[in-house]
C-alpha positions, 0 to 999 in steps of 0.5 A: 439529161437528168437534170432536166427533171430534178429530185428523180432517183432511177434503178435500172434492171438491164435485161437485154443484154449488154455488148450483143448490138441490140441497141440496149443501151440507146432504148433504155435511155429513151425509155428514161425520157419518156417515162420521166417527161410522163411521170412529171406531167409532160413538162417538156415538148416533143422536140425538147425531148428529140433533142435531148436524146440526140445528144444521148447518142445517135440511136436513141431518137430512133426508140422514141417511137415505134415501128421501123424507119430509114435513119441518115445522118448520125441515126437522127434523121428518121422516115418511118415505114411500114413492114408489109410481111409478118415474120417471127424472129429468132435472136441468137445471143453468144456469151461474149460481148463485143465492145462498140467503140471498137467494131466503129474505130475499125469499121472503115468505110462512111456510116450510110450506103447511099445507093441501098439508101436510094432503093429503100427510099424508092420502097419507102411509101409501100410495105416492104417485102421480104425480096426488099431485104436481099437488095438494101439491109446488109450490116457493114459490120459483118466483115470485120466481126465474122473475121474476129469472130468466125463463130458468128459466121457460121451461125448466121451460115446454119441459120439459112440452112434451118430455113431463114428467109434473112439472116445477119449480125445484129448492130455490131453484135455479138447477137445474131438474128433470122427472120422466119415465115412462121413461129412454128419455122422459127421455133423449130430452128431454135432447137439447133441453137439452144443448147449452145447460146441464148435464144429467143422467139419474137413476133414482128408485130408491134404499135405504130 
């Protein structure tokens, strides 16, 4: 894709963190494209650079804009929404990776569930609650990888006990996340964690 903006040299400074199923990897690369299609003065359309990204990796097109959307076919199909409840995250992140190729190479199952995809779509023109989440967002990964890695479960286990309203594996982890109703609930249930992983505190919020 480089090679559609010639003559640019990039030092990239990763700071979220590599194999924890944060998607850092596909963002840093639509950063890339974003940045470098501004710096040069938009030379290339919207689409052009769609499509550019699609061929990066399938959720690459998804951190070409902001917000939250129902993604079909590889990632590349996306239909924003809106969150209609204001949480605060906290992301437990362990010290061990896990490699994607292999949590996909072992994941045996389709990419989509299309009966959560038809109750998310029915959702999809209203702000989505929180009761929204129990019935349609489950991560398919998490069989697999709780089995390899029992400390995940576990994790996600103490953090509904610490008062999460949702908890799962983040992408095909190692990361772990709970959503919170507050920063104050969400700080406090930190401290459970801190001394044992990395953890951060994040608002919800973000640019449409």
């Amino acid at each position: 894709a480089v090679k559609n903006f010639p003559g640019c040299e990039i030092v990239l400074q990763k700071k979220i963190p590599v194999g924890a199923g944060l998607g850092g990897g596909s963002s840093d690369a639509a950063a890339v494209l974003i940045s470098l299609n501004e710096l040069l003065g938009y030379p290339l359309g919207e689409k052009k650079i769609f499509n550019m990204a699609v061929k990066l990796g399938a959720d690459v097109p998804f951190f070409l804009q902001h917000g939250a959307a129902l993604g079909t076919g590889m990632g590349e199909k996306l239909q924003y929404f809106n969150v209609g409840w204001d949480f605060w995250i906290l992301l437990l992140c362990p010290n061990f990776l896990i490699s994607t190729s292999w949590a996909y190479s072992n994941l045996k199952m389709g990419l989509t569930n299309e009966e959560k995809n038809i109750i998310l779509k029915g959702q999809i023109w209203q702000d989505i609650q929180v009761d929204v989440f129990y019935k349609v967002f489950e991560n398919d990964f998490e069989q697999l990888v709780f089995f390899s890695y029992p400390e995940l479960k576990k994790m996600k286990r103490k953090l509904y006990d610490c008062g999460a309203v949702f908890a799962s594996l983040s992408g095909t982890g190692s990361a772990i996340y709970g959503l919170f109703n507050s920063k104050n609930e969400a700080r406090t249930a930190e401290r459970q964690f801190k001394n044992d992983v990395r953890t951060f505190v994040v608002t919800s919020k973000c640019p449409q």
